[in-house]
N, C-alpha and C positions, 0 to 999 in steps of 0.2 A: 858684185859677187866675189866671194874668197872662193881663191884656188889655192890648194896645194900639189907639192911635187912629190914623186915616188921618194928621191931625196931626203926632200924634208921630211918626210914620213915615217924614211928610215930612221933620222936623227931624232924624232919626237917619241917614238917605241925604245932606241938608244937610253935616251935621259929619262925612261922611266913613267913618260905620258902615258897614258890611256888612251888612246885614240880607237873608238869603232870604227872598222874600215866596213862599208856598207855596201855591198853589189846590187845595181837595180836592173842587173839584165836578164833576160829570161832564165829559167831550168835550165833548156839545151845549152847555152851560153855558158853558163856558170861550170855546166858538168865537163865542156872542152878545155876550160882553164879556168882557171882560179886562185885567186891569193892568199895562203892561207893564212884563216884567221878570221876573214872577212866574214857578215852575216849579209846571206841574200834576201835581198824582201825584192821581187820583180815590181818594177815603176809600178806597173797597175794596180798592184796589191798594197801599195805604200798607204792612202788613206785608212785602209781600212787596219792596218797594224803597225800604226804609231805607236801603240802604248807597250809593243817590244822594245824600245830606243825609251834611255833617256834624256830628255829635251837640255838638262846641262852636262850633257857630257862630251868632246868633243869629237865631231862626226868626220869622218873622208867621204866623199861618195865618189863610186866610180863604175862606168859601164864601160862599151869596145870605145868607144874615143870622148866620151864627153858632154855629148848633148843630153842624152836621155838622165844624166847625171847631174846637169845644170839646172833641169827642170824640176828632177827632187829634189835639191840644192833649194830653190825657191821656194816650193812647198813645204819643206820642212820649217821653212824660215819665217814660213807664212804661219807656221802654226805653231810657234815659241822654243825651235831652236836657234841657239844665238851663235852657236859654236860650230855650225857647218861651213867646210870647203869641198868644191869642185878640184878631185881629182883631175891635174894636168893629162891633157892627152890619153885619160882613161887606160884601162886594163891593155892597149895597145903598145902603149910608153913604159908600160910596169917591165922594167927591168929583169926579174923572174929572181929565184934563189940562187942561180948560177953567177948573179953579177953583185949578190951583196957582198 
């Protein structure tokens, strides 16, 4: 599984990528913090609204540290995107706008 870093993230939005950054954690989660920019689709709801995302574009996902992240990281992948990474250490490790 591909991981990326808040980092690199910052650097790929820098040079101009596209990067969807993707939130799979709940409502409540998203409305305590959030990074903006990102689009929330909660894990549970991720089958059923793939066809918001496009399958070649390239994806970040990220939840509180990783797992629930890793798991639509798989799924997505399972289901023809080719360009998805697991956010490092999730929305935990995200730096905030204060340390860009």
């Amino acid at each position: 599984m591909k991981t990326m870093t808040w980092k690199e993230l910052k650097e790929k939005r820098l040079r101009g990528n596209d990067v969807l950054l993707l939130d799979v954690r709940s409502q409540e989660e998203h409305a305590r913090e959030t990074v903006p920019g990102s689009l929330l689709i909660p894990l549970d709801q991720l089958p059923s609204r793939l066809g918001e995302m496009d399958p070649a574009r390239e994806t970040a996902v990220y939840c509180h540290k990783g797992l629930r992240s890793a798991s639509a990281v798989r799924f997505l992948a399972q289901n023809g995107f080719q360009r998805v990474a697991n956010m490092a250490g999730g929305i935990a490790a995200w730096p905030g706008p204060e340390k860009d």
